[in-house]
C-alpha positions in Angstrom: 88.5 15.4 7.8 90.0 13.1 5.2 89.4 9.7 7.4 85.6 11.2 8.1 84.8 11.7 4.8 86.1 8.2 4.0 84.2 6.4 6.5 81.3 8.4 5.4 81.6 7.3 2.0 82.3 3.5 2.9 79.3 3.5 4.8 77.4 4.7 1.9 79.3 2.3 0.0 77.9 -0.5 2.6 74.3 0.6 2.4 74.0 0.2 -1.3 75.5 -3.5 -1.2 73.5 -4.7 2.0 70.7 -2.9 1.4 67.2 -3.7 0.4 64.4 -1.6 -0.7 61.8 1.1 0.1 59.7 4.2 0.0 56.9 6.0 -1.5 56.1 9.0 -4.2 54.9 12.2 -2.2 51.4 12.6 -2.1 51.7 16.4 -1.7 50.6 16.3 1.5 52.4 17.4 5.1 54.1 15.4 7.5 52.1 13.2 9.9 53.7 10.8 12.5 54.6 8.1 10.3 55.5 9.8 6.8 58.7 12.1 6.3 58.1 14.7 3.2 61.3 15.3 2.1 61.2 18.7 0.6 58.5 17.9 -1.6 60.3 15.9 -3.3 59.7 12.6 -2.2 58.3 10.9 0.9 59.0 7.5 3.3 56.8 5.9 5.4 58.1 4.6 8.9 59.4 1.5 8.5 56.6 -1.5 9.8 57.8 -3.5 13.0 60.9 -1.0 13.6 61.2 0.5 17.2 62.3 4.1 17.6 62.6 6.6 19.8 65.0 9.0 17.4 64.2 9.8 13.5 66.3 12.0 11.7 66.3 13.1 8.3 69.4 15.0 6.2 69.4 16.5 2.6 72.5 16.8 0.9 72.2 18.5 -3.3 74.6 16.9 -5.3 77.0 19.7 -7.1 78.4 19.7 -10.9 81.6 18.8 -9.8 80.6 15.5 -7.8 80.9 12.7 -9.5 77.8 11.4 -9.3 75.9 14.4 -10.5 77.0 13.3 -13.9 74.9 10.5 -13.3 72.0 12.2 -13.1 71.9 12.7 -9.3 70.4 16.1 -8.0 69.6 15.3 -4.8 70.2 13.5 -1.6 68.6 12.2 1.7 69.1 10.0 4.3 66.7 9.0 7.1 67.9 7.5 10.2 65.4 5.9 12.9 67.0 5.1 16.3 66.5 2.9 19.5 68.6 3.8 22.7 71.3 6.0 20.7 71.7 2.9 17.7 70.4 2.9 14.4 67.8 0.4 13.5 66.8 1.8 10.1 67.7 4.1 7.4 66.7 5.1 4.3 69.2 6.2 1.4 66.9 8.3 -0.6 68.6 10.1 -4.0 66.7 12.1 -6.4 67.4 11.8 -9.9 67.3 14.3 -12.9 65.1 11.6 -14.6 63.4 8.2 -14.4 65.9 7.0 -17.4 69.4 8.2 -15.1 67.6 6.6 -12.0 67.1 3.2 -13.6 70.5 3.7 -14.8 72.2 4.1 -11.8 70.1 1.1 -9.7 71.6 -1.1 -13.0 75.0 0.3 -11.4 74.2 -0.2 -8.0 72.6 -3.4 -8.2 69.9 -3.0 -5.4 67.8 -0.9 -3.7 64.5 0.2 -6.2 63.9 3.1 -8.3 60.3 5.1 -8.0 60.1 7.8 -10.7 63.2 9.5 -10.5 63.9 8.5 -6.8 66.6 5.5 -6.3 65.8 4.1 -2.7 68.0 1.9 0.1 67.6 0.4 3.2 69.2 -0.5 6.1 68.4 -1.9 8.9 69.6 -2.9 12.6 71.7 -5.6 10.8 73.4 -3.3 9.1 74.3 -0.8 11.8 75.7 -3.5 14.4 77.7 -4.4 11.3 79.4 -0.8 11.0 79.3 -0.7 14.9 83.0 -0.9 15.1 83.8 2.1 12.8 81.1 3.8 13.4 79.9 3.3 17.2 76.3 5.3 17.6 73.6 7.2 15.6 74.9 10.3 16.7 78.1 9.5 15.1 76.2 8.8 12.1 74.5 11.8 12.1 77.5 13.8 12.7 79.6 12.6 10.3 76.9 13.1 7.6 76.6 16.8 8.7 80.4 17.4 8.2 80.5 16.3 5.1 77.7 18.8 4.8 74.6 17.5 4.7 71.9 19.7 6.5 69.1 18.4 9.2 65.6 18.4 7.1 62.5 20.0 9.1 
C-alpha cells in the first residue's frame, strides 16, 4: 500500500512540474457533453483537439491532518480523459480555502494557474507515455487514485 501511495504521489508530484494550465469557474449550470461540474465547485471544459473515448473524474477532500490542508487546500479533483485504455489528458483540479492560499501555493508550485480559489494542472499524452513505465494504463491510474481514497465523481 506503501509503494501505491508513493507512486501516487510521485505522479502528482510529476503533474505539477510538467504540467501546463486549464479550466473554468462553474457557471452553475449542469453537465453537458463537453463540461465536467465538479460538485459545484468548479468546472473543466474538454480539452480542444484531445481524442477520447474514456473520461473520468475523482474527488478527494483534503483532511486537517494532511499536509497540504495547512495550505489552504480543501478539496481535490482529478479528471482523466482516455484513448484505447491510455491517458491523453488530465486535469489536476484543487480547491482552495481562498484566492490569497491558492496564489500562494501556485508561487510554491511554480505552474499550472490559479482561478479564484481553484489551482489548476494539466497533462497531457506526453506526460502519461512518460509515466508509462511505472504506471502502465488509465485504469491503473484510476485505481491507484481510488485506493488512496479518492471517490468516482457523478
Amino acid at each position: 500500500m506503501k509503494k501505491l501511495f508513493a507512486v501516487w504521489m510521485a505522479a502528482a508530484l510529476l503533474v505539477c512540474t510538467l504540467a501546463g494550465c486549464g479550466g473554468k469557474n462553474p457557471d452553475g449550470g449542469a453537465q453537458d457533453g463537453s463540461t465536467v461540474n465538479l460538485m459545484d465547485l468548479y468546472t473543466v471544459e474538454d480539452p480542444e483537439g484531445v481524442e477520447y473515448d474514456q473520461r473520468v473524474a475523482l474527488y478527494k477532500p483534503f483532511l486537517e491532518s494532511d499536509d497540504h490542508y495547512a495550505d489552504g487546500a480543501r478539496e481535490m479533483f482529478f479528471v482523466y480523459y482516455g484513448k484505447d485504455g491510455k491517458g491523453v489528458y488530465m486535469y489536476n483540479v484543487e480547491i482552495f480555502e481562498s484566492e490569497e492560499s491558492a496564489a500562494a501555493y501556485l508561487e510554491t508550485a511554480g505552474v499550472g494557474e490559479v482561478d479564484g480559489k481553484a489551482y489548476v494542472a494539466t497533462s497531457d499524452a506526453d506526460f502519461f507515455a512518460a509515466m508509462e513505465s511505472f504506471i502502465p494504463d488509465l485504469q491503473t491510474w484510476i485505481d491507484n487514485c481510488m485506493a488512496s481514497g479518492m471517490i468516482e465523481v457523478d
